[in-house]
C-alpha positions, 0 to 999 in steps of 0.5 A, a space after each residue: 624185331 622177329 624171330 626165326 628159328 635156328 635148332 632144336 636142341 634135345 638135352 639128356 638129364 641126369 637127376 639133381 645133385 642138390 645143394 641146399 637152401 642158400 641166401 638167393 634159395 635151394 641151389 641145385 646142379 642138373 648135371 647133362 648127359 649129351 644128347 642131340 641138336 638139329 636147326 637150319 642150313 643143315 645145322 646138326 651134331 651132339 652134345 659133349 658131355 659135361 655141361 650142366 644147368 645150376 638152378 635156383 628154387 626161389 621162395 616163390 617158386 619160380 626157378 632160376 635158370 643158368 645152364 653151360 654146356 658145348 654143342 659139337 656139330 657133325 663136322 667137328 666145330 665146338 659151339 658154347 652156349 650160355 642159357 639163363 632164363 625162369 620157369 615157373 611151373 605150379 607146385 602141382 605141375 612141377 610135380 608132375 614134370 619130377 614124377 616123369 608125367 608127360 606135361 603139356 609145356 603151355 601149362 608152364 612158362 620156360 624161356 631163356 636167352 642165349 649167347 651162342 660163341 664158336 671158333 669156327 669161321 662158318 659159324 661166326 655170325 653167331 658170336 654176333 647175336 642173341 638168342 630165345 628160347 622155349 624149354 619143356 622139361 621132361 624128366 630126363 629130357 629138356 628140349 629147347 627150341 632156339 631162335 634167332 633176333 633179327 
């Protein structure tokens, strides 16, 4: 198995809309606010707007990831993505990354897999596939970087 890397994705955040504490933990909404994406094969576009990542807080303080949301590429084809995944940040840390300090993201761990589906017939493969990714949280910024299992 390897992976290779496929994009780049640079999500713009909004602040939380928080939910309250729930039976699996504090559930909050990070509604997005477009952004960019770039990869290989000249692979590039937009983020509609729209998407958003729900989130849990669990009790050991590891947050539980869920994220929707639709890549539009240059040449108009729609791609859903569907991210779940974990980051476990420090209290501290975590902290620093809320209060917009710049954070080294080998300070915390953040990945997720994703499932990549399109219409467009050029980029079917992808409906074929699962994919990783590496996060780092800024705070109105998450850049992802995708890659591809082969």
């Amino acid at each position: 198995m390897e992976l290779e890397p496929l994009l780049t994705i640079e999500v713009r955040a909004l602040p939380p809309v928080e939910m309250g504490e729930q039976p699996a933990g504090a559930r909050r909404v990070v509604p997005f606010a477009g952004g960019r994406f770039s990869g290989r094969d000249g692979l590039h576009g937009h983020i509609a707007d729209g998407g958003a990542d729900f989130q849990t807080l669990r009790a050991d303080g590891v947050l539980d990831i869920d994220a929707h949301y639709v890549l539009v590429t240059d040449d108009g084809e729609a791609i859903e993505v569907r991210s779940t995944g974990t980051r476990d940040a420090s209290p501290e840390v975590a902290a620093r990354i809320a209060a917009g300090e710049p954070v080294d993201p080998a300070e915390y761990y953040f990945r997720t897999h994703i499932r990549l589906t399109t219409g467009s017939p050029r980029l079917a493969w992808m409906n074929r596939r699962i994919f990783l990714s590496n996060g780092r949280r800024e705070q109105t910024r998450v850049t992802i970087e995708v890659f591809e299992v082969r």
